[in-house]
KOLTITI-296741 format. One record per residue: x, y, z of N, C-alpha, C in turn. Coordinates in Angstrom, 2 decimals. Last residue first. Example, Ala and Ser with C-alpha at 12.3 -4.5 7.8 and 13.67 -1.06 7.14 Angstrom:
BEGIN
n.xx = 12.85, n.yy = -2.25, n.zz = 7.08, ca.xx = 13.67, ca.yy = -1.06, ca.zz = 7.14, c.xx = 12.90, c.yy = 0.03, c.zz = 7.87 .
n.xx = 13.19, n.yy = -5.69, n.zz = 7.80, ca.xx = 12.30, ca.yy = -4.50, ca.zz = 7.80, c.xx = 13.20, c.yy = -3.30, c.zz = 7.80 .
//
This chain:
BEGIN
n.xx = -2.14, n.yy = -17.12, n.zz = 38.56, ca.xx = -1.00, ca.yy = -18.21, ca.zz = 38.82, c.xx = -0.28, c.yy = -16.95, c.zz = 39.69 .
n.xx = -3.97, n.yy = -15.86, n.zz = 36.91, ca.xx = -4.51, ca.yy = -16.30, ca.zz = 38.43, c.xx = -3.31, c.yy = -16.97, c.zz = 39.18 .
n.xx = -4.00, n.yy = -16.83, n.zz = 33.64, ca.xx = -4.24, ca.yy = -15.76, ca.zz = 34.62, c.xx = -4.68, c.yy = -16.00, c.zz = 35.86 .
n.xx = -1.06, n.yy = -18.31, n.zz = 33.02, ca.xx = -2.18, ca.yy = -18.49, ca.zz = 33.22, c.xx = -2.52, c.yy = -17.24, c.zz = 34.11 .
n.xx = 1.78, n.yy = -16.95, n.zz = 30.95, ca.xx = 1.47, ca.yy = -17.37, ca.zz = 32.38, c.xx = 0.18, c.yy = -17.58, c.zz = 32.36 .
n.xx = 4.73, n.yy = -16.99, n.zz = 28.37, ca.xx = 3.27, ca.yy = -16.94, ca.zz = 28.88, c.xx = 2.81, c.yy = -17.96, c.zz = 30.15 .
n.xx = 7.30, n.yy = -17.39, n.zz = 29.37, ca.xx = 7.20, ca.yy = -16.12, ca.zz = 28.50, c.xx = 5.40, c.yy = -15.75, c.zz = 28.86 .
n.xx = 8.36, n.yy = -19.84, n.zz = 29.97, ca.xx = 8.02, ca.yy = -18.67, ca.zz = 30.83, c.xx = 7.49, c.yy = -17.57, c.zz = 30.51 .
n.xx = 8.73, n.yy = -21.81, n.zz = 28.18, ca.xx = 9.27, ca.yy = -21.12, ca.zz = 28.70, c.xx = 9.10, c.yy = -19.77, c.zz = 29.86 .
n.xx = 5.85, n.yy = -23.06, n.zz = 28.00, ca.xx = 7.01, ca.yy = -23.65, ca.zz = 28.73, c.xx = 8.21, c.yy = -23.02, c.zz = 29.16 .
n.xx = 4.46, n.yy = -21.15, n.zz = 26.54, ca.xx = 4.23, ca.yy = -21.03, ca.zz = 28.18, c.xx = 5.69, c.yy = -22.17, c.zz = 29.04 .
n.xx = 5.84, n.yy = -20.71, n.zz = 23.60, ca.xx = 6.10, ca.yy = -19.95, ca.zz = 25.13, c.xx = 5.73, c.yy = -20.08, c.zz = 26.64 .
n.xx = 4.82, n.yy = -23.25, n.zz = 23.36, ca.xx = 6.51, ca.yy = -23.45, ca.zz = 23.57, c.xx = 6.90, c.yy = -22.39, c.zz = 24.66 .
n.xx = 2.40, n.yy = -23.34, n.zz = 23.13, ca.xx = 3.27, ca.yy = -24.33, ca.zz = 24.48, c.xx = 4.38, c.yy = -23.80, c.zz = 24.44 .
n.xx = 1.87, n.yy = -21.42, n.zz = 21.23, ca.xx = 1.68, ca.yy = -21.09, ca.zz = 22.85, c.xx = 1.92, c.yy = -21.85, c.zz = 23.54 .
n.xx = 3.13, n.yy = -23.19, n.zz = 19.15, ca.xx = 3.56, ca.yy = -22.24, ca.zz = 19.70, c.xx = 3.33, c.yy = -21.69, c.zz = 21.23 .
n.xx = 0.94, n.yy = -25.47, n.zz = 19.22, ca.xx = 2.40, ca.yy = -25.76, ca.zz = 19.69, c.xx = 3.22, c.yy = -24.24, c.zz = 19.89 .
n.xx = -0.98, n.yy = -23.64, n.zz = 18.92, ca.xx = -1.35, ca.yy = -24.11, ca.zz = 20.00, c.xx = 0.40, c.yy = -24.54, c.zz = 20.43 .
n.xx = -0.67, n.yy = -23.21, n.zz = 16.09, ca.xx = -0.11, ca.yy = -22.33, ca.zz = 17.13, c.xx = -0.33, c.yy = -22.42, c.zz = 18.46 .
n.xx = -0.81, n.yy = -25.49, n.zz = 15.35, ca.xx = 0.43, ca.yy = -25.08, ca.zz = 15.04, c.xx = 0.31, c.yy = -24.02, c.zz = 15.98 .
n.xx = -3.82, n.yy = -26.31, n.zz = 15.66, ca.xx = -2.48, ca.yy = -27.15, ca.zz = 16.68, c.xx = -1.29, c.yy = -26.32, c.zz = 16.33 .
n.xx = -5.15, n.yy = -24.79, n.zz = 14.37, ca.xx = -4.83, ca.yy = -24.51, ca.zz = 15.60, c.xx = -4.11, c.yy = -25.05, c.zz = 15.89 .
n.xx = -6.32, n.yy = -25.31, n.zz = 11.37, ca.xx = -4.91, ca.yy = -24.48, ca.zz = 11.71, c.xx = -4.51, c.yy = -23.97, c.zz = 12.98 .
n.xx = -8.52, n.yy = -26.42, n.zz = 11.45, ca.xx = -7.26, ca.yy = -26.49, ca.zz = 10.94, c.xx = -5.81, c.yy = -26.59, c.zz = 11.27 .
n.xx = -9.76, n.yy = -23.83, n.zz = 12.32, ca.xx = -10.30, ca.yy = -25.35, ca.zz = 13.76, c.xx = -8.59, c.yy = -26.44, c.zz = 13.11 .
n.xx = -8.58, n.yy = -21.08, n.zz = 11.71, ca.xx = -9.47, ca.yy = -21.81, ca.zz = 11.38, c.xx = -8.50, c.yy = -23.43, c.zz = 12.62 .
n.xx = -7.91, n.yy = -18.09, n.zz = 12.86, ca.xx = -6.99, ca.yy = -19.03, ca.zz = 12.93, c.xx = -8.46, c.yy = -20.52, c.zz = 12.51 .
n.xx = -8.59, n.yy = -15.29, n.zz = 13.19, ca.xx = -9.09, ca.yy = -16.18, ca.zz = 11.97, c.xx = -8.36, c.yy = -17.50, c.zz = 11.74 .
n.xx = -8.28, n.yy = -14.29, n.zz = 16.15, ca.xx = -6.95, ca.yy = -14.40, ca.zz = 15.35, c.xx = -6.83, c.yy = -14.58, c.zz = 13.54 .
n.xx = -10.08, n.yy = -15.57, n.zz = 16.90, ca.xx = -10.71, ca.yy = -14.09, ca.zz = 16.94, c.xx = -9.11, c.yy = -13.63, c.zz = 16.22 .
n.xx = -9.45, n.yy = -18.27, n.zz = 17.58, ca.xx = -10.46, ca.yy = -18.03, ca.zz = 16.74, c.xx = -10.31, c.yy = -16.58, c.zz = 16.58 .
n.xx = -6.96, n.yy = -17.39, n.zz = 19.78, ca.xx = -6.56, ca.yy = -18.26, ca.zz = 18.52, c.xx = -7.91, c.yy = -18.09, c.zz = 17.46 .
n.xx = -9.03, n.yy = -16.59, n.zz = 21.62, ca.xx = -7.69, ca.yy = -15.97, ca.zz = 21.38, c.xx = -7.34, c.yy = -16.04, c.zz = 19.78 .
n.xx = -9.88, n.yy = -19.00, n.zz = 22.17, ca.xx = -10.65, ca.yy = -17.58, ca.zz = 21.23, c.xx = -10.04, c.yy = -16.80, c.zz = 21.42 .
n.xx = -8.28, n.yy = -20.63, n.zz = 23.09, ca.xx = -8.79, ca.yy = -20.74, ca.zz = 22.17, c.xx = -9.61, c.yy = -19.57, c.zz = 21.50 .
n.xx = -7.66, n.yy = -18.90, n.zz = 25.84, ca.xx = -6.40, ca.yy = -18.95, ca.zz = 24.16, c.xx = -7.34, c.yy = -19.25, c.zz = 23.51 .
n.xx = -10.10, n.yy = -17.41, n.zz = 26.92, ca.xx = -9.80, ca.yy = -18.25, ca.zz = 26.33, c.xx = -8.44, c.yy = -18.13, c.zz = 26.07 .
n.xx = -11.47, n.yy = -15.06, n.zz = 27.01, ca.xx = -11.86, ca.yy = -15.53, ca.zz = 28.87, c.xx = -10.98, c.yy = -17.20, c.zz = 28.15 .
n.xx = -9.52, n.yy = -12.12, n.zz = 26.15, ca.xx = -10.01, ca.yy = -12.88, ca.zz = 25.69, c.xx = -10.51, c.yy = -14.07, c.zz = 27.30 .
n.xx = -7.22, n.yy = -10.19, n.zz = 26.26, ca.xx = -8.53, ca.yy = -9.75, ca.zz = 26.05, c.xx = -9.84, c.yy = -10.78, c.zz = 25.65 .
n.xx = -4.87, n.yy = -11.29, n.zz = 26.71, ca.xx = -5.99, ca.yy = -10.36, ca.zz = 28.03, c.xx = -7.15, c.yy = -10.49, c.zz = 28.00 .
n.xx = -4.36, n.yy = -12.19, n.zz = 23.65, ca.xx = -4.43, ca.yy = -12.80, ca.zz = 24.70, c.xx = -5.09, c.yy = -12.77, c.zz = 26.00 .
n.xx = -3.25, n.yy = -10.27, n.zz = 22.30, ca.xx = -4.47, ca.yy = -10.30, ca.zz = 21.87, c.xx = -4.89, c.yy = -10.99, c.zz = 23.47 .
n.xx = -0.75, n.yy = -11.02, n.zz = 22.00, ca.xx = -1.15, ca.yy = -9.32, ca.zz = 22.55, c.xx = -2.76, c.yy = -9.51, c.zz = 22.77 .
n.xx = -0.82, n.yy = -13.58, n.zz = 20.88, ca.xx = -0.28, ca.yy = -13.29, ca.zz = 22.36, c.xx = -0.75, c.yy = -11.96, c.zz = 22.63 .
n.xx = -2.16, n.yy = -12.92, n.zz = 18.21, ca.xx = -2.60, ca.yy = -13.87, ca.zz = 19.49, c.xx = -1.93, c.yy = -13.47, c.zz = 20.47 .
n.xx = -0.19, n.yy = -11.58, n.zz = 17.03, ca.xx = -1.57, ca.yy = -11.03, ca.zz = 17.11, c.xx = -2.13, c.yy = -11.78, c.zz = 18.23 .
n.xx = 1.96, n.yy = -13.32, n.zz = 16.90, ca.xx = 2.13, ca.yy = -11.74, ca.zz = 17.71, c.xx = 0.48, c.yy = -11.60, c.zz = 17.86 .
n.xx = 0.90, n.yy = -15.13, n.zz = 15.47, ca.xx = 0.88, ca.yy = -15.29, ca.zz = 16.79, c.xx = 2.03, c.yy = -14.07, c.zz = 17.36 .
n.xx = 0.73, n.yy = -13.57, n.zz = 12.79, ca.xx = -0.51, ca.yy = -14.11, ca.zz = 13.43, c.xx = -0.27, c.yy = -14.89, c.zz = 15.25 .
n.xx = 3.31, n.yy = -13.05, n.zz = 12.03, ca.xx = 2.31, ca.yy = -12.15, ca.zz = 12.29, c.xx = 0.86, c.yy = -12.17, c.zz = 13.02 .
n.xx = 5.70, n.yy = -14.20, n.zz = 12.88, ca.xx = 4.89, ca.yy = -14.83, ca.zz = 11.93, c.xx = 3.61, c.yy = -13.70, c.zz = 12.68 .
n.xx = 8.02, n.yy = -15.02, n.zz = 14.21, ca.xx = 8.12, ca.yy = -14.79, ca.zz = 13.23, c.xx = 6.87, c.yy = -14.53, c.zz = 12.53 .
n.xx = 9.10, n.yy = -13.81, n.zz = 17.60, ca.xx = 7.67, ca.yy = -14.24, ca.zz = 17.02, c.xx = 8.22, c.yy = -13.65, c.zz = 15.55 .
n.xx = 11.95, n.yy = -14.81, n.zz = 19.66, ca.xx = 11.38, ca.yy = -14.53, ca.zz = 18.50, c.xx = 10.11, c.yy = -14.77, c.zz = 17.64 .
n.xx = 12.85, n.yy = -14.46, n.zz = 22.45, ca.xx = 11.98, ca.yy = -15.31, ca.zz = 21.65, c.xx = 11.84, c.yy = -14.16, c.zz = 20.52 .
n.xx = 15.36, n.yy = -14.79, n.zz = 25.20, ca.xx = 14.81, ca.yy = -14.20, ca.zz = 24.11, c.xx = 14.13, c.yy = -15.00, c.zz = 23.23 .
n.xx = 15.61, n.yy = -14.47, n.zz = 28.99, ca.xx = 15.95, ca.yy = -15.31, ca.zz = 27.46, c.xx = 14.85, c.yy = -14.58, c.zz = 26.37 .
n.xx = 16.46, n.yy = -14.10, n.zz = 31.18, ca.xx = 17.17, ca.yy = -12.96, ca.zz = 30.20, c.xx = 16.70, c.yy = -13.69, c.zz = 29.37 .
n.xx = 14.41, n.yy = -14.42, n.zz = 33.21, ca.xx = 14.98, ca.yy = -15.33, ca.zz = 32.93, c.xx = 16.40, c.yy = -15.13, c.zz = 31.95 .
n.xx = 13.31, n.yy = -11.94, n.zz = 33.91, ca.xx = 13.92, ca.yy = -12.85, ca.zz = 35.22, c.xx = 15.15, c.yy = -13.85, c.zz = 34.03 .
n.xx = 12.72, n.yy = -10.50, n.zz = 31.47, ca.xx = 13.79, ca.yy = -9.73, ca.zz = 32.22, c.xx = 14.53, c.yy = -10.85, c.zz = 33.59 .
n.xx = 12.06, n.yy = -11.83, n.zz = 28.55, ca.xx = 11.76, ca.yy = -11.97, ca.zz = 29.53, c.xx = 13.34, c.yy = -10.93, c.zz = 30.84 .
n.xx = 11.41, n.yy = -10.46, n.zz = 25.45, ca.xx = 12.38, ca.yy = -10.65, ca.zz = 26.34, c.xx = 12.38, c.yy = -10.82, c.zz = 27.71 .
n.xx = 10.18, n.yy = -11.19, n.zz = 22.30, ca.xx = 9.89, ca.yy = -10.68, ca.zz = 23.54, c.xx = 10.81, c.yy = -11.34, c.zz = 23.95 .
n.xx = 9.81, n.yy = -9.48, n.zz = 19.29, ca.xx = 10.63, ca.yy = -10.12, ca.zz = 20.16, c.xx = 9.87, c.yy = -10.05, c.zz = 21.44 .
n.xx = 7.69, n.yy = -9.60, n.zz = 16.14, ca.xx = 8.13, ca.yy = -9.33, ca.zz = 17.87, c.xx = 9.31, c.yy = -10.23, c.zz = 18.54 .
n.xx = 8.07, n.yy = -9.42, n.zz = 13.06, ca.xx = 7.04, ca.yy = -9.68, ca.zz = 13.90, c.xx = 7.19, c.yy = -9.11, c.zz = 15.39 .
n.xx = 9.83, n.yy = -8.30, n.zz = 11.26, ca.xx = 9.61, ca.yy = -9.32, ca.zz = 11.42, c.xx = 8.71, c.yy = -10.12, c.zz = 11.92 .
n.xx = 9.90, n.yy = -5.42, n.zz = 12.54, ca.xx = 9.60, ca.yy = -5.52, ca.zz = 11.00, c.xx = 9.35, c.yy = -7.06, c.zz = 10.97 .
n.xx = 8.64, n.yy = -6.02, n.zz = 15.99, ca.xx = 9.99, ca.yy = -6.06, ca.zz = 14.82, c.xx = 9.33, c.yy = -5.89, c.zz = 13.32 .
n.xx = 7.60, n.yy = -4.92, n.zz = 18.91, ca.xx = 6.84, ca.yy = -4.87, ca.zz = 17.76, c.xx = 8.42, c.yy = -4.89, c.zz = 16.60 .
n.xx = 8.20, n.yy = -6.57, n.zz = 21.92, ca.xx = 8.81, ca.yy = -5.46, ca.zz = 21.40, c.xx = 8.33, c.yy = -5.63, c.zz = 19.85 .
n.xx = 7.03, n.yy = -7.66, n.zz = 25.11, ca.xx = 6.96, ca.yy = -7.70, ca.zz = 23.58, c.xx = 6.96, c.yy = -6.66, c.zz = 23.37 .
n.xx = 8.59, n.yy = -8.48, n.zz = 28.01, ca.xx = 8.45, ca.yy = -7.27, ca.zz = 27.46, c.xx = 8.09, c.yy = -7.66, c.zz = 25.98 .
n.xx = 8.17, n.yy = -10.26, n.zz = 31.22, ca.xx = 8.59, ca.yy = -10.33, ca.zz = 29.75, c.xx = 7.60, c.yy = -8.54, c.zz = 28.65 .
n.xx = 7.35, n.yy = -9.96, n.zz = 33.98, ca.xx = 8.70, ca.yy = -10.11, ca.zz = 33.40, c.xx = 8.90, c.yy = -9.76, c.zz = 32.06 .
n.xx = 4.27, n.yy = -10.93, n.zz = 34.05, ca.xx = 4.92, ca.yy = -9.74, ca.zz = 34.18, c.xx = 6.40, c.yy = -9.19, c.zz = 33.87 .
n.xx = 3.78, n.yy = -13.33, n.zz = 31.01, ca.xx = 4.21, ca.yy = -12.93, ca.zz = 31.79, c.xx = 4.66, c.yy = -11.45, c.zz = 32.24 .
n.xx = 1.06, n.yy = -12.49, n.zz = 28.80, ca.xx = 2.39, ca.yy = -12.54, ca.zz = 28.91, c.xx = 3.05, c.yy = -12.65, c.zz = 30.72 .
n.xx = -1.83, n.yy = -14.99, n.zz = 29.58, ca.xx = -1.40, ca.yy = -13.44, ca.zz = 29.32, c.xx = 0.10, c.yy = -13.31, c.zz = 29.62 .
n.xx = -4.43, n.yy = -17.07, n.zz = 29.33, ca.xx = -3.34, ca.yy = -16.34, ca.zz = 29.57, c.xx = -2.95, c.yy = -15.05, c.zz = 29.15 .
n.xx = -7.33, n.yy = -18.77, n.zz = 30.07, ca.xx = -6.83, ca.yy = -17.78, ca.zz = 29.96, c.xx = -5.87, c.yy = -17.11, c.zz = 30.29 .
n.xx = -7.68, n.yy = -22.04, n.zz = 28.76, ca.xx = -7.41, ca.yy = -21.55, ca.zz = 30.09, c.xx = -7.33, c.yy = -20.17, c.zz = 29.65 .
n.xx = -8.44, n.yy = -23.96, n.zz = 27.05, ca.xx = -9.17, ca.yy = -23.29, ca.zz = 27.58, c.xx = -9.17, c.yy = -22.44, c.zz = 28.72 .
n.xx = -6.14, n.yy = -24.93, n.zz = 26.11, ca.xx = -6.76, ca.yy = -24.12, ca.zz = 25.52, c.xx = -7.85, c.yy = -23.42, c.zz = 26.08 .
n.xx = -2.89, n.yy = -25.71, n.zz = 27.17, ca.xx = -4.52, ca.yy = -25.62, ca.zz = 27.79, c.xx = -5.12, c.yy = -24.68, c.zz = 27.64 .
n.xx = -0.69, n.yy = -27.53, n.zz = 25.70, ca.xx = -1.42, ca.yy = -26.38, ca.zz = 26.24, c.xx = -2.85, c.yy = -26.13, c.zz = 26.10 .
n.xx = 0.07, n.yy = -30.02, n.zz = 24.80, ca.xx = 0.49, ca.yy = -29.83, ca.zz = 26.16, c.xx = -0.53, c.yy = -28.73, c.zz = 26.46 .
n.xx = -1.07, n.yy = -30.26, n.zz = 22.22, ca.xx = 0.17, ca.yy = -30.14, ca.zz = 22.35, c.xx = 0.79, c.yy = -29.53, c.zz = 23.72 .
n.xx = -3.81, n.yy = -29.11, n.zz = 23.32, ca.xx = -3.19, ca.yy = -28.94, ca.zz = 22.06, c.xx = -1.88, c.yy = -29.03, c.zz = 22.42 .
n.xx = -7.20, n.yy = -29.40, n.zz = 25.16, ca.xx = -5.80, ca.yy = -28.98, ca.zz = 25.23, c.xx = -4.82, c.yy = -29.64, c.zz = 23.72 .
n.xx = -9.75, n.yy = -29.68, n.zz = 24.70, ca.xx = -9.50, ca.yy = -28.55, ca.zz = 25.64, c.xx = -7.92, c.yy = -28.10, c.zz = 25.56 .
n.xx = -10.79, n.yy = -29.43, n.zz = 20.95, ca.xx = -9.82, ca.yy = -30.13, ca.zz = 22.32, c.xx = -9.31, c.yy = -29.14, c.zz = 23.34 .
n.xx = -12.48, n.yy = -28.26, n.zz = 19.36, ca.xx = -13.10, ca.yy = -29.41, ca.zz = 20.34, c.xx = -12.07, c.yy = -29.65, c.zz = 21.42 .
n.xx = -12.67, n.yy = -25.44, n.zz = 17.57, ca.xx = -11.67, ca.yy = -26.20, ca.zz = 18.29, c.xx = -12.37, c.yy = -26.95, c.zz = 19.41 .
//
């Protein structure tokens, strides 16, 4: 992945769920539920549950997203995911 940023979000930054928000493991994938905002998300798709939990552990999203097997391909789709949650509040930059 060459682009620092993907559909608004800034791949090279390092995030992590907001303190507020709770991911809950579904036969489906995860919910997470932010407690400030009450709003609810639904992770359908197994591979960005794996990324967001994954997320701490990484000095990136983008190697967040690589260490996910998310090929150079197949990043903008979940790059538009990790915009959607950081727009909502759900995911925070670490240091904010």
């Amino acid at each position: 992945m060459t682009a620092m940023t993907m559909d608004g979000f800034d791949l090279e930054a390092r995030w992590r769920l907001h303190p507020k928000v709770a991911l809950r493991p579904e036969p489906f994938g995860a919910l997470l539920y932010h407690f400030g905002t009450r709003k609810l998300s639904f992770l359908k798709n197994p591979t960005i549950v794996k990324i967001v939990e994954s997320l701490p552990q990484y000095p990136t999203a983008a190697a967040a997203v690589e260490a996910a097997g998310v090929t150079a391909a197949g990043a903008a789709q979940y790059a538009k995911a990790l915009a959607t949650l950081a727009d909502s509040h759900m995911l925070m930059r670490v240091g904010e």
